[in-house]
Structure formats: C-alpha cells, structure tokens
KEKE-3310 file (N, C-alpha, C; in steps of 0.2 Angstrom, whole numbers, plus 5000, padded with zeros to 4 digits):
npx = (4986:4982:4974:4974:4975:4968:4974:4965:4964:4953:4957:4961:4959:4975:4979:4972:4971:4977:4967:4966:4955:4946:4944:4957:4957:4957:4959:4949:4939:4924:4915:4924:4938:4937:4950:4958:4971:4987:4998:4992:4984:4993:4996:4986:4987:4999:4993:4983:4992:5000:4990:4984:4998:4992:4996:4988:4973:4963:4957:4955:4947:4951:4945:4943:4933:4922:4905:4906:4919:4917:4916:4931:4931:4922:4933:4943:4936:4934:4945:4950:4948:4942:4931:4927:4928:4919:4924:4917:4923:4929:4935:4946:4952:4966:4983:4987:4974:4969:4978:4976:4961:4965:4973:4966:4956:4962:4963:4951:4948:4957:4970:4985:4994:4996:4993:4999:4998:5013:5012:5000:4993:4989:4991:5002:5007:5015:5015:5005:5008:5019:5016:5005:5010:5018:5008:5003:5015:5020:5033:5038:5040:5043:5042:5043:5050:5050:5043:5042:5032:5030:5028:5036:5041:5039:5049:5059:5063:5069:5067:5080:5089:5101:5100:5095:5090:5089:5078:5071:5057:5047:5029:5016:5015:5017:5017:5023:5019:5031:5033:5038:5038:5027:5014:5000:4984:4972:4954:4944:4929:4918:4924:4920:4909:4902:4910:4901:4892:4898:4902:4902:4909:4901:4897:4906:4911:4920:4918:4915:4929:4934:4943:4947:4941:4950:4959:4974:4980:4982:4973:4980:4982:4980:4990:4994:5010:5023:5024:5034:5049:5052:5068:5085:5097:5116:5129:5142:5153:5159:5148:5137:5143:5143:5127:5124:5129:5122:5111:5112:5114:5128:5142)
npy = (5193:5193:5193:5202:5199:5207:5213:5220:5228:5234:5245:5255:5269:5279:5289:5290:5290:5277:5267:5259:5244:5245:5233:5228:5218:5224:5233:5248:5250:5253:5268:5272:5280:5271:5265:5259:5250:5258:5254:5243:5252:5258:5245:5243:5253:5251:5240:5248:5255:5243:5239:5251:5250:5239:5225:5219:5212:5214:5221:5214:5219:5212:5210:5203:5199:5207:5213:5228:5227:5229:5243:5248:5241:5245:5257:5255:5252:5263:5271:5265:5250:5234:5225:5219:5206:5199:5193:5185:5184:5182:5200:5197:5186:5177:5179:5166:5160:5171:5171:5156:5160:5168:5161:5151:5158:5163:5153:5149:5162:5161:5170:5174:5183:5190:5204:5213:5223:5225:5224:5225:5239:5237:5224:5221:5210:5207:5193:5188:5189:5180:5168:5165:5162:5153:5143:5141:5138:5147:5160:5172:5190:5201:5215:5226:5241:5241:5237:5227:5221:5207:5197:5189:5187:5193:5206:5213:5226:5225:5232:5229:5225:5229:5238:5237:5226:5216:5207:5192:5186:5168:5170:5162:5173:5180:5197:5210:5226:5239:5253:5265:5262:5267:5282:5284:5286:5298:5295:5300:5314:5310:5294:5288:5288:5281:5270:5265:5259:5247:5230:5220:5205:5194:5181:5170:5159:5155:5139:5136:5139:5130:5131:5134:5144:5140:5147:5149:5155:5165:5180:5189:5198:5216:5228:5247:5254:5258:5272:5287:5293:5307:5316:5322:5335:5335:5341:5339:5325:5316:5317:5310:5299:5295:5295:5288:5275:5275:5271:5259:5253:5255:5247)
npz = (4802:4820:4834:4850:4868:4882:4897:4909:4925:4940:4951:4965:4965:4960:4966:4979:4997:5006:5016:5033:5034:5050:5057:5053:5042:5028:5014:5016:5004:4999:4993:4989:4974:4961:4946:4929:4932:4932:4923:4918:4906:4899:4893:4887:4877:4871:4863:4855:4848:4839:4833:4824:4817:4808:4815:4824:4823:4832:4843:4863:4878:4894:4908:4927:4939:4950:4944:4945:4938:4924:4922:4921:4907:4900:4899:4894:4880:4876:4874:4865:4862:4853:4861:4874:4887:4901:4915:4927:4944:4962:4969:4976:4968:4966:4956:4950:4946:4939:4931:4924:4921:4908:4900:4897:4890:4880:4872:4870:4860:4851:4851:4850:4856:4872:4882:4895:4910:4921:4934:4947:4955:4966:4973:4970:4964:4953:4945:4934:4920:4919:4925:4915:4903:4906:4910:4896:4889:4883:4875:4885:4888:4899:4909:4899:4889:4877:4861:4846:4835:4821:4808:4810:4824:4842:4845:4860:4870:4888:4904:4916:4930:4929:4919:4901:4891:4876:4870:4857:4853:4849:4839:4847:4861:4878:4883:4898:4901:4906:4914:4905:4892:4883:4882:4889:4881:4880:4884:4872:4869:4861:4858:4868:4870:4860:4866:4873:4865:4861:4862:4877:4883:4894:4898:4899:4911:4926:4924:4910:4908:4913:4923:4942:4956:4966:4984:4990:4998:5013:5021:5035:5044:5040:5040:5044:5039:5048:5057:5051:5061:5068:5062:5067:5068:5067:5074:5069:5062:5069:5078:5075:5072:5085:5088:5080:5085:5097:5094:5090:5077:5074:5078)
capx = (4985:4977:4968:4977:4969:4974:4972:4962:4961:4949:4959:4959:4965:4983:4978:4968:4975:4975:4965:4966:4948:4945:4945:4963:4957:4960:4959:4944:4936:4920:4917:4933:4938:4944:4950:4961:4978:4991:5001:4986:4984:5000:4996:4981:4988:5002:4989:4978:4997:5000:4984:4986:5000:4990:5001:4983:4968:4957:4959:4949:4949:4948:4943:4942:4931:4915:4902:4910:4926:4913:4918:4935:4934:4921:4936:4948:4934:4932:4951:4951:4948:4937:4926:4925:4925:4922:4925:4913:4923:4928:4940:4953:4955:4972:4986:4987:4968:4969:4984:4972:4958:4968:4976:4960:4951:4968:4963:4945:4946:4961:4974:4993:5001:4993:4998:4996:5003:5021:5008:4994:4996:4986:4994:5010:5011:5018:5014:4999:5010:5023:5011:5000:5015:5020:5003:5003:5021:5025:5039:5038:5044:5042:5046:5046:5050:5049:5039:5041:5029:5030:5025:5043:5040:5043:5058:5056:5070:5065:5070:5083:5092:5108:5099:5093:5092:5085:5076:5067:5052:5042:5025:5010:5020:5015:5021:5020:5022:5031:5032:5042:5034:5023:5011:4993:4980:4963:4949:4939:4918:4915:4924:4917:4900:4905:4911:4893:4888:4902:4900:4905:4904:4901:4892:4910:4910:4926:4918:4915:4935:4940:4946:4942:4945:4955:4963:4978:4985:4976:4976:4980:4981:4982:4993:4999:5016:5025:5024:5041:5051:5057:5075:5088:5102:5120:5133:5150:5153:5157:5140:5132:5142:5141:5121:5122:5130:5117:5105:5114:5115:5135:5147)
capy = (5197:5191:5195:5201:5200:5213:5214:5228:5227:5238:5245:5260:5276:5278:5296:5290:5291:5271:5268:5250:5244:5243:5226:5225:5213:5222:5242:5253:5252:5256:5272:5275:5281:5266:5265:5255:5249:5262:5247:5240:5257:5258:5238:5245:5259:5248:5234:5251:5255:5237:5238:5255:5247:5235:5219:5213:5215:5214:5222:5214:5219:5209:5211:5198:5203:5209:5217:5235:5229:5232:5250:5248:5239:5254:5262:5252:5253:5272:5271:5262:5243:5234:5223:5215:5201:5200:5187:5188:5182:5188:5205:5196:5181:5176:5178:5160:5158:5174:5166:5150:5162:5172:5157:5148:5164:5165:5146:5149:5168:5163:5177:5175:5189:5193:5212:5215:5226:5221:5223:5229:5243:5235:5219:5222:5203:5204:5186:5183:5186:5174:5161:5161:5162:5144:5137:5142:5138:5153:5163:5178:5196:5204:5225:5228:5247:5243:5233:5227:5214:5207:5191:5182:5186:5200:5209:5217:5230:5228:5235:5226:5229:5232:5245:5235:5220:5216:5198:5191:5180:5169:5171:5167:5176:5184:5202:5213:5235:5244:5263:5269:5261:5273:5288:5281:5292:5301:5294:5308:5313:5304:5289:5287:5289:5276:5264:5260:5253:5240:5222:5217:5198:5192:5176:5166:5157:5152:5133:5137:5140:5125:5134:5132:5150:5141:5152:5148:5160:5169:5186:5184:5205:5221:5235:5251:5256:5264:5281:5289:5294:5314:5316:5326:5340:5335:5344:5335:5318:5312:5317:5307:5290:5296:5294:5278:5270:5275:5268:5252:5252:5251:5245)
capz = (4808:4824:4838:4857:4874:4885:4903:4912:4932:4943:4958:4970:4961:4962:4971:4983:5001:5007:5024:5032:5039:5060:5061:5049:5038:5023:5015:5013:4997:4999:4992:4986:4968:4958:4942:4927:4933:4925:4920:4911:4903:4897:4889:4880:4874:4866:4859:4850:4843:4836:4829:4821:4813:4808:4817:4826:4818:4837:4852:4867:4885:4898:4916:4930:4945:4950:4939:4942:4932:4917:4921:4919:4903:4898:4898:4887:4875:4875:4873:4857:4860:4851:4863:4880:4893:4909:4919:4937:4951:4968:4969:4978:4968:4964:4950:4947:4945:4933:4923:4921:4916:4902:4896:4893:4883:4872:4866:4865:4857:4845:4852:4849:4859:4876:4885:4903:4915:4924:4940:4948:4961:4974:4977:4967:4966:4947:4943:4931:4914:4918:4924:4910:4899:4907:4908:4890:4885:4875:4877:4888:4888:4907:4909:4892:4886:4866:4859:4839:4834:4816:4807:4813:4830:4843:4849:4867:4875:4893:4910:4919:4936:4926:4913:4896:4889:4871:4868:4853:4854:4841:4843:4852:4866:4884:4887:4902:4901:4911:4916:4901:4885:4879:4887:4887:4876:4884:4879:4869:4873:4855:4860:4877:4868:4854:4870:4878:4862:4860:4867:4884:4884:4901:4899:4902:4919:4927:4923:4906:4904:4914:4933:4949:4961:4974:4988:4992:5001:5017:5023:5043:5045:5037:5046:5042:5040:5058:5058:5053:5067:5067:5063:5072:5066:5072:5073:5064:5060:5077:5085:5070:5074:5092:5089:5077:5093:5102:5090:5089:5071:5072:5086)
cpx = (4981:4974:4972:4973:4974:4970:4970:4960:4958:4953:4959:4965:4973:4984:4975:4973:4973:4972:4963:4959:4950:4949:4953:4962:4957:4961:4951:4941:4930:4919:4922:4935:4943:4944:4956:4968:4984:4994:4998:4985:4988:5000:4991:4981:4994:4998:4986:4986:4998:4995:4983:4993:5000:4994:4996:4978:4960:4962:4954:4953:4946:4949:4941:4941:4925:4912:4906:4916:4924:4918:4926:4935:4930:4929:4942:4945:4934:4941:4955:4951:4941:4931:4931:4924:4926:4921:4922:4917:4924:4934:4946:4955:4964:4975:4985:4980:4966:4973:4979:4965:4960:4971:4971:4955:4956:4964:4956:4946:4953:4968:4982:4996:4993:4996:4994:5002:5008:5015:5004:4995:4993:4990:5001:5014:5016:5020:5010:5005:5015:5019:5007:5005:5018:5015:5003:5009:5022:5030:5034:5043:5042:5045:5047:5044:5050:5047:5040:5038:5030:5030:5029:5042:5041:5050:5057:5063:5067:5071:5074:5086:5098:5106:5094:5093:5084:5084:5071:5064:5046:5033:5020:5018:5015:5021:5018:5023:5024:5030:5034:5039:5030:5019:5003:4991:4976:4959:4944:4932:4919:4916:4920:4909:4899:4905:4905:4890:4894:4900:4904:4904:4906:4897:4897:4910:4918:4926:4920:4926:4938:4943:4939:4945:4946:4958:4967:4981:4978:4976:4976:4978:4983:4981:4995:5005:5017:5026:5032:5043:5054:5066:5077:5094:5108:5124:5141:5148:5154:5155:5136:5133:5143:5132:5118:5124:5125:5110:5104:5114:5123:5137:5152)
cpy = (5193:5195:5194:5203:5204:5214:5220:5227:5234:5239:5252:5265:5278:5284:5296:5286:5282:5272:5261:5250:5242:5236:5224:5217:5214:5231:5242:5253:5255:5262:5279:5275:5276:5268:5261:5256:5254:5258:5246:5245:5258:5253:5239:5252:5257:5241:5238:5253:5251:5237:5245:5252:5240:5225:5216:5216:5215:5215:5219:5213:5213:5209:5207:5200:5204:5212:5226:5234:5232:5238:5252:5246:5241:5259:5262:5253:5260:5275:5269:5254:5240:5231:5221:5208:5203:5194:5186:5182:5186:5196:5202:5192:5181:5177:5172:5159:5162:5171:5163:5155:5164:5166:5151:5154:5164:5158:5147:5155:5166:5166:5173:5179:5190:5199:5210:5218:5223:5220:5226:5232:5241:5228:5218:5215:5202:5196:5184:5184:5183:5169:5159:5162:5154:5139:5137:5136:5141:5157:5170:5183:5201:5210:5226:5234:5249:5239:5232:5221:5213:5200:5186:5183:5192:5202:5216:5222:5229:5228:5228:5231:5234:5236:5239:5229:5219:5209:5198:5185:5177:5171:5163:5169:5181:5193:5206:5221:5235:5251:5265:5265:5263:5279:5286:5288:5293:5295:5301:5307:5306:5298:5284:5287:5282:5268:5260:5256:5248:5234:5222:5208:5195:5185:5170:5164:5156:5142:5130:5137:5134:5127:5135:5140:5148:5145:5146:5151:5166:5174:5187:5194:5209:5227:5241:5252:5260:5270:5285:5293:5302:5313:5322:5328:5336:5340:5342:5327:5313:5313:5311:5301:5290:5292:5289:5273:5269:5271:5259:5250:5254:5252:5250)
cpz = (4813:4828:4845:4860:4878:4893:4907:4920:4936:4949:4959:4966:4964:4967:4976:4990:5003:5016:5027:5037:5047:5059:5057:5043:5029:5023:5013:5007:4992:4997:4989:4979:4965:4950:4939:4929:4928:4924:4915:4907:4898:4890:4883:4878:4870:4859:4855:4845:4838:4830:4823:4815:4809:4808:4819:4823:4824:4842:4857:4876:4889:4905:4919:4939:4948:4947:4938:4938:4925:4917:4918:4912:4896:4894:4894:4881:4871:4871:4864:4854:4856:4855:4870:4883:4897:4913:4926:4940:4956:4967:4970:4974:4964:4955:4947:4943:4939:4928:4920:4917:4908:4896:4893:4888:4878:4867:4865:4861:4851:4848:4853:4853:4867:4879:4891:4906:4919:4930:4941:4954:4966:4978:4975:4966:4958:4947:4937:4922:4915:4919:4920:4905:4900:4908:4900:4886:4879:4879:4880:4887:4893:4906:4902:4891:4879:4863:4851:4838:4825:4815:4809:4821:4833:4845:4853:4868:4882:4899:4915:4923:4934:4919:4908:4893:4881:4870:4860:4855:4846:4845:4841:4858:4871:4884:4890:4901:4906:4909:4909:4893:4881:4885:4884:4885:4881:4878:4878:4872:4867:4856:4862:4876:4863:4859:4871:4870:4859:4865:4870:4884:4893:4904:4900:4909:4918:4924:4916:4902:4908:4921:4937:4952:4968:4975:4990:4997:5008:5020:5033:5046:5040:5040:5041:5044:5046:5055:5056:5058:5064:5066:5064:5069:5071:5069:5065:5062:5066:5081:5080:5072:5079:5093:5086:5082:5096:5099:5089:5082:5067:5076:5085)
residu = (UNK:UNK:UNK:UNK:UNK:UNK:UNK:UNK:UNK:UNK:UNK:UNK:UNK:UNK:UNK:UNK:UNK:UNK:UNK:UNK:UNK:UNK:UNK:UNK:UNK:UNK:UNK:UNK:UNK:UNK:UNK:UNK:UNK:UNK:UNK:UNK:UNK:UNK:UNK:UNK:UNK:UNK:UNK:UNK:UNK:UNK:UNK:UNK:UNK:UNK:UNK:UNK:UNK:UNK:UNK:UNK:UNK:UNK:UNK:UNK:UNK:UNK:UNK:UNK:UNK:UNK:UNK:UNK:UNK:UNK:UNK:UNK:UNK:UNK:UNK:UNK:UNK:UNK:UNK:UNK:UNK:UNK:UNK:UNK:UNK:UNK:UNK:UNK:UNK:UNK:UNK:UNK:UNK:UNK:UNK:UNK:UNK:UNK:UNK:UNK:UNK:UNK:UNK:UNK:UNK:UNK:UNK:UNK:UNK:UNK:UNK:UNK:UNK:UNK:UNK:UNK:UNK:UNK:UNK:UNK:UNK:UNK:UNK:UNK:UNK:UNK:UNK:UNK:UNK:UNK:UNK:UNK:UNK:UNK:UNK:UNK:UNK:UNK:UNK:UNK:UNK:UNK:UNK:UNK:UNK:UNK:UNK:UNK:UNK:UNK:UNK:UNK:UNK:UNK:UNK:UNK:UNK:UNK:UNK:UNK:UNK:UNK:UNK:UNK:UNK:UNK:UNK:UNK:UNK:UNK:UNK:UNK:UNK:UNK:UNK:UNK:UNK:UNK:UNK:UNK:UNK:UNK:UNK:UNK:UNK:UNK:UNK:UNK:UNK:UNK:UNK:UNK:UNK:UNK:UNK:UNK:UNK:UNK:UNK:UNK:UNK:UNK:UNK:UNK:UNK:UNK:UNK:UNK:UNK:UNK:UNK:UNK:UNK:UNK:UNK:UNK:UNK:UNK:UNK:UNK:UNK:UNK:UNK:UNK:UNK:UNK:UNK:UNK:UNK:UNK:UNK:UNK:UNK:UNK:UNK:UNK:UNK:UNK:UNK:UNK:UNK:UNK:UNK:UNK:UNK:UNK:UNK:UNK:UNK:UNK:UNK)
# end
C-alpha cells in the first residue's frame, strides 16, 4: 500500500453570485463565501474509498495558496484524510507552477497515485494533472468516472466526447475526477472535531521543493458577460427567416 496526495483548492462557492471589481482587474472575493473545489471533493472522496479498501494506506491533502487554504484542507481532514500540507504562495499562481509543486511532494512524500479534480471552477484552466503527470512521466487518467486501483496498476472508465472509454494504467499514475465518480460524504460534528487535531504541515517553501512562482500569463481585464438580449415571438416560419435576414445571421 502506499500513500496518495490529493488536491484541494480554496475557491468562491459555486453559489455565490460572481461580481467583477471597479477597476476590472479581477472578481470580488473579499468577503465572499469560499470553499473546497467540488472536483476536489469528488478527488477526496475517492482517495478515503481507496483507502477503505485498503489500496493506500495514507491520505494527504494538499492546498497551494494563502494561509486560508488551511481552511480548506480542514475540510478534507474533517472528511476523512489523514494529514496536511500547505503550500503558501499567491491565490493566482499558475497550473504549471502547481504541477511542479505536486510533482515535487510526490517524490519527497513517497506517493504513487495523485487525485485532483478535472478543474477548478474559477479558472477552469484543467491543466495541473496532466502537467504534473508529464513532469513526472507517469501515465495519466483525465475525467475518470470509475476508478479500480490494484497492485498491477489502475483501470479508469472516463468521460469522453463520444461517451466512454476504458484505459489501464501501471502505477505511480496521475488522475483527475470528474462530475460522475462518486457523491462526496458530509463531514460529521465528530469528524470536524477530530480534524483540528491532525497536522497541517506548512513549513514546505516553494524553494524547498525546487520551483520558482513565475507568471507567465497576464490578466489585461476582467469583463462581464453582455447582458442577454430579450427575444421575440413570431409568427410562422417565414417571419423567423424574415428576422434571421434581418439579423444577418443568414443570407
């Protein structure tokens, strides 16, 4: 049995109505109700199954962010993982930079299999398990809806355009959850009581693991979506390609 690392990101509740600051240069967050990526959810809600099955013998979260991520990775604990890191950089930094984190705590922490979410709902870049899958060089399993780990390797069913697709991988191996892979658990009081006394380790630097949090990529504005436009009752079929004409959305 070993030991998997499971990703946990701190983002703006998936209920919380988005609102883009004055100056556009990003969203609102201040004050605003965050909490664990449902993806990531999803990730360590399969890595405490695994582990009930006893396939790893360690669950550890891990969060890549500012001191509030703690709170998130509270919440994986409360859930049923065993321990903690947290990794302090800035909220924005990059997939890439995350990959290179993840991929350096696999080799110091031991861990064979890593879970993370297909994406995270704020930037939706779905990137960081394939890149740290290739800084690695272990086989990846992306959108996976079933999961069987066992000591020859896994075997994924995951979500493609065209319906399903089953792969096998040996391991160490990256895979990301999607929507359909299990129904995360609550965390109980007892848990949630249980959490606050498990270790968070937070004394890793980005130096420590070897990366640098270069930006690559610059944010120039941030707009809201246009307004949808009211639509309008016709009558037949040739008032509607009367008023597509008019629209110029067909000659």
């Amino acid at each position: 049995m070993s030991k998997v690392l499971v990703g946990v990101k701190r983002v703006v509740d998936y209920a919380v109505k988005i609102r883009v600051k004055p100056d556009k240069s990003g969203i609102v967050t201040a004050g605003v109700k965050h909490s664990m990526n449902p993806f990531d959810e999803i990730a360590v809600e399969e890595a405490l199954r695994l582990k009930q099955k006893k396939v790893v013998s360690e669950v550890i979260a891990v969060s890549c962010g500012p001191k509030s991520s703690q709170e998130t990775i509270r919440t994986a604990l409360a859930m049923g993982a065993d321990r903690g890191i947290h990794i302090d950089c800035p909220e924005d930094t990059e997939p890439l930079v995350i990959a290179k984190i993840f991929a350096g705590l696999a080799k110091k922490e031991g861990a064979n299999l890593i879970l993370t979410g297909k994406q995270a709902i704020d930037g939706d870049n779905n990137q960081t398990a394939q890149m740290t899958a290739g800084i690695l060089g272990w086989p990846q399993a992306t959108y996976a809806s079933e999961v069987t780990v066992d000591a020859d390797g896994t075997k994924v069913v995951r979500e493609i355009d065209g319906g399903l697709e089953t792969i096998t991988t040996s391991l160490p191996a990256v895979i990301s959850a999607d929507l359909r892979l299990n129904e995360p658990r609550y965390a109980t009081l007892p848990n949630i009581m249980k959490a606050k006394k498990k270790k968070i380790d937070s004394s890793i630097s980005l130096a420590d693991l070897g990366v640098e949090a270069n930006k690559r990529v610059t944010v120039l504005e941030v707009t809201e979506p246009e307004a949808r436009k009211a639509g309008i009752m016709v009558a037949d079929v040739d008032e509607l390609v009367s008023k597509l004409k008019e629209a110029g959305v067909i000659n």
